[in-house]
Each structure stands twice: as structure tokens, then as C-alpha cells.
C-alpha positions in Angstrom: 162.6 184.1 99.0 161.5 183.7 95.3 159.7 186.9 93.4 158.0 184.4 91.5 154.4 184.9 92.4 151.5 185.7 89.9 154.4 187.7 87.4 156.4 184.5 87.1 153.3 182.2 87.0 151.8 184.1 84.0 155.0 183.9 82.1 154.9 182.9 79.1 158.0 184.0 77.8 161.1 185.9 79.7 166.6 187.6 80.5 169.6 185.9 79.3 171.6 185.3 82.1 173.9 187.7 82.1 177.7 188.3 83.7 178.3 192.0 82.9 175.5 194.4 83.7 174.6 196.5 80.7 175.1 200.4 80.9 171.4 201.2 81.3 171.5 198.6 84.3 174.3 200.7 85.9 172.9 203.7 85.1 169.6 202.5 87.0 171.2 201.7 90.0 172.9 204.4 90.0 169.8 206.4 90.5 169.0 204.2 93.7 166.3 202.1 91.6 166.5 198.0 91.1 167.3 196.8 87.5 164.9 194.1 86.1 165.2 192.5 82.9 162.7 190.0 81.2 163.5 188.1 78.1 162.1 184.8 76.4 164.3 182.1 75.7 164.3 180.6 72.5 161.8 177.8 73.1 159.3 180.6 73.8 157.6 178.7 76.3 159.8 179.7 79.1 161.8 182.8 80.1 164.8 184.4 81.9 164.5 186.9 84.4 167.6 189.1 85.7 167.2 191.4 88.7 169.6 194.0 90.5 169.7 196.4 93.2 172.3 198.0 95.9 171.3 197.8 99.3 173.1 200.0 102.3 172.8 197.2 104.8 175.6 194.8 105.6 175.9 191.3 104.0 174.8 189.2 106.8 171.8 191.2 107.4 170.5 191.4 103.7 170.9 187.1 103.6 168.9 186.9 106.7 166.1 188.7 104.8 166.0 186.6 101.6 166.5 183.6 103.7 163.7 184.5 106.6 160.6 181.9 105.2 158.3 183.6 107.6 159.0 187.1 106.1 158.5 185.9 102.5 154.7 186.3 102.1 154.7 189.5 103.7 157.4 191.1 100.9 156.4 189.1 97.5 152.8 190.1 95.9 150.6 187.6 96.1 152.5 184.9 97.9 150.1 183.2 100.4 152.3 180.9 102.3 156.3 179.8 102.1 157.5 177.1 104.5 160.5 175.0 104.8 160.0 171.1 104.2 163.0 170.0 104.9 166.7 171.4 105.7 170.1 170.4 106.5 171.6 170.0 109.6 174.6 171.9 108.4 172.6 174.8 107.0 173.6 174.0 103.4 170.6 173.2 102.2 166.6 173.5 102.6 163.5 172.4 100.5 160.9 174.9 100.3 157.1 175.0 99.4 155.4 178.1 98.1 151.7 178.4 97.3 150.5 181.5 95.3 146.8 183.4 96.0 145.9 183.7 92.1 142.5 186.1 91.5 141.6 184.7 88.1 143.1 181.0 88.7 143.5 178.3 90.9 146.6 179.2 93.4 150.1 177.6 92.0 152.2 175.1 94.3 155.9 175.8 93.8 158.4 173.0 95.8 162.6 174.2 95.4 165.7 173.1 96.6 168.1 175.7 97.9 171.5 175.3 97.8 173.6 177.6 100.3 176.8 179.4 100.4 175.8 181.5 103.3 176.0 185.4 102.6 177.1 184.7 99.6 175.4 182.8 97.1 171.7 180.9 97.0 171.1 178.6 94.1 167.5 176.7 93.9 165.7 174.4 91.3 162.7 173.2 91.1 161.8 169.6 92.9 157.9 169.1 92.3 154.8 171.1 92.2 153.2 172.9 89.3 155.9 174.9 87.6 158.0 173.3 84.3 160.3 174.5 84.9 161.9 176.9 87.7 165.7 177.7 88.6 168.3 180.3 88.9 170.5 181.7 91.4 170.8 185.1 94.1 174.6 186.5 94.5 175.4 189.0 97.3 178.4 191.1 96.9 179.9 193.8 98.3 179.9 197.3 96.2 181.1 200.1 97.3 179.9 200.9 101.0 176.5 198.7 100.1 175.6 195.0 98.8 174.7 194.2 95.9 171.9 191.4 95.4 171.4 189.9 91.7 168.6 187.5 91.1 168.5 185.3 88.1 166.1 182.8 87.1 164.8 180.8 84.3 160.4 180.0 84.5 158.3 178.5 82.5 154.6 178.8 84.1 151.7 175.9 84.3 149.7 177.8 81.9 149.5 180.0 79.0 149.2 183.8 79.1 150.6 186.2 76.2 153.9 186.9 77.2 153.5 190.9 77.1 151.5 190.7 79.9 153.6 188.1 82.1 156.5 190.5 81.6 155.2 193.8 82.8 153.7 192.0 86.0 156.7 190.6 86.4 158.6 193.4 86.2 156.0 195.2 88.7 156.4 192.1 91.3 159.8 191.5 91.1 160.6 195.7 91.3 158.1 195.8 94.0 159.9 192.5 96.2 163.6 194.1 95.4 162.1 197.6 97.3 160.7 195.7 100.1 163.9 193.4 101.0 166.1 196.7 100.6 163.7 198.3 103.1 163.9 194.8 105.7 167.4 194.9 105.8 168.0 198.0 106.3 165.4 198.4 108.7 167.6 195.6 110.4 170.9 197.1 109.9 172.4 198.2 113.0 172.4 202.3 113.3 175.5 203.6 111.6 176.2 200.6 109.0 175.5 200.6 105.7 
């Protein structure tokens, strides 16, 4: 599951990847509430996106989630279709193909490699359709008594859209996506697990 629907595809400009959360990130989780950050990258043409948030739901349940291609259009604004192209055998990889519903464009064709390190650790890159550029990284890992998910990613969108504007839906769509998966897997945990 990418959060890259219509946020991602108007972006014009967007984090730094980042190692060390900053104290505001912490502080944001520590409230119960995801952490997204949107910066440009130099070039200004593409961006970097870097997204947190704790879930009380154990590992193996919350990579299910992310990894469930069905469940994908039903948890990401906007995202009209996801479905797997081709995989693995040995689970380590798939190829994906998203299509976004756009209201004031033609919908957007996203194709990605996923590379898998199962509960872990999800890396994907782009492979074809009409994104420049579109790669990044989820890591799950345990904290405390719940998992933590971080999401980073680097976009640059088929169009041009001022970059204030691709940053606050982004930060709506990607806040919005981060809810929804915490809800899934714990709706899926088993009673009595965090």
C-alpha cells in the first residue's frame, strides 16, 4: 500500500529522509496522532515525504494490512484500483499497478517493484507508468507494547501544481491512510494483543 494518491500526484515539491525522529515527531506520537513531514528536495521538482505512527496491533498483523492489495483502495483517498502484476514464488518480491480517480485530471498510472523483508521492512521503486520519479521505503518495528510503521518516500508528480498545495493534501491523505491502517490492524489483532 502506497499513500500516494492525488497528495503525491500534485506534488510539486516535498522530507529529507530522516534516521532520528525530531522532538515534535515524538511529541506527536506521543499524543496517539501520526507524524507526517513534507519537504522539497533541492531540484524542486520532486519531494520527500516522511511518515510515522504507533500502532497497538502485533507485527504480523500490521504487514498483512499494508501488504493486502485488495484492502488498498478502500484505505488510501482516491485510489481506484491496486493489483499485483507479477510476484515471487518466494514471497520476496511483487510488482504492483495502481491507478488514481483524479477529479480535475486524467487518473495517474503508478507501476512499483516491492522488495520484501516480511514484517519487517518493504522497499519499492518505480518500474513504468506516469510518475518521474517514485521510491522509498516502510519499516516496522517494535516500540514499546505497539509497532511502529515509518514510511518514507521520494515523488516527483506527472504534472505541475504549486507545491503549497501538493503538501497540505498530502499531508491530509497520507494522515488520513496512516488512521485507517492503525484501525485495520487492530481491528485484526487478536483480543487481548497489542
Amino acid at each position: 500500500m502506497r499513500f500516494l494518491p492525488i497528495a503525491a500526484l500534485l506534488l510539486a515539491a516535498a522530507p529529507a529522509f530522516a534516521a532520528d525522529l525530531p522532538p515534535r515527531a515524538q511529541a506527536q506520537l506521543d499524543r496517539g496522532r501520526p507524524y507526517i513531514d513534507v519537504e522539497p528536495d533541492p531540484d524542486g521538482n520532486s519531494g520527500a515525504i516522511l511518515a510515522v505512527i504507533d500502532v497497538a496491533a502485533p507485527q504480523a498483523v500490521v504487514w498483512d494490512v499494508m501488504t493486502d492489495c485488495d484492502l488498498a483502495p478502500k484505505m488510501v483517498a482516491n485510489l481506484k484500483s491496486c493489483r499485483i502484476l507479477d510476484r515471487d514464488p518466494q514471497g520476496r518480491w511483487d510488482i504492483r499497478e495502481e491507478v488514481t480517480k483524479m477529479t480535475f485530471t486524467r487518473s495517474v498510472r503508478m507501476v512499483y517493484r516491492e522488495d520484501f523483508e516480511p514484517n519487517r521492512r518493504m522497499s519499492f521503486h518505480r518500474t513504468g507508468g506516469d510518475l518521474g520519479v517514485f521510491e522509498g521505503e516502510w519499516r516496522l518495528e517494535p516500540h514499546g507494547d505497539q509497532v511502529r510503521v515509518t514510511y518514507q518516500a521520494r515523488v516527483a508528480a506527472p504534472f505541475s501544481v504549486p507545491g503549497w498545495v501538493a503538501r497540505l493534501a498530502l499531508r491530509h491523505d497520507v494522515h488520513m491512510a496512516l488512521l485507517a491502517l492503525r484501525r485495520e490492524a487492530m481491528a485484526r489483532a487478536p483480543q487481548g494483543t497489542p
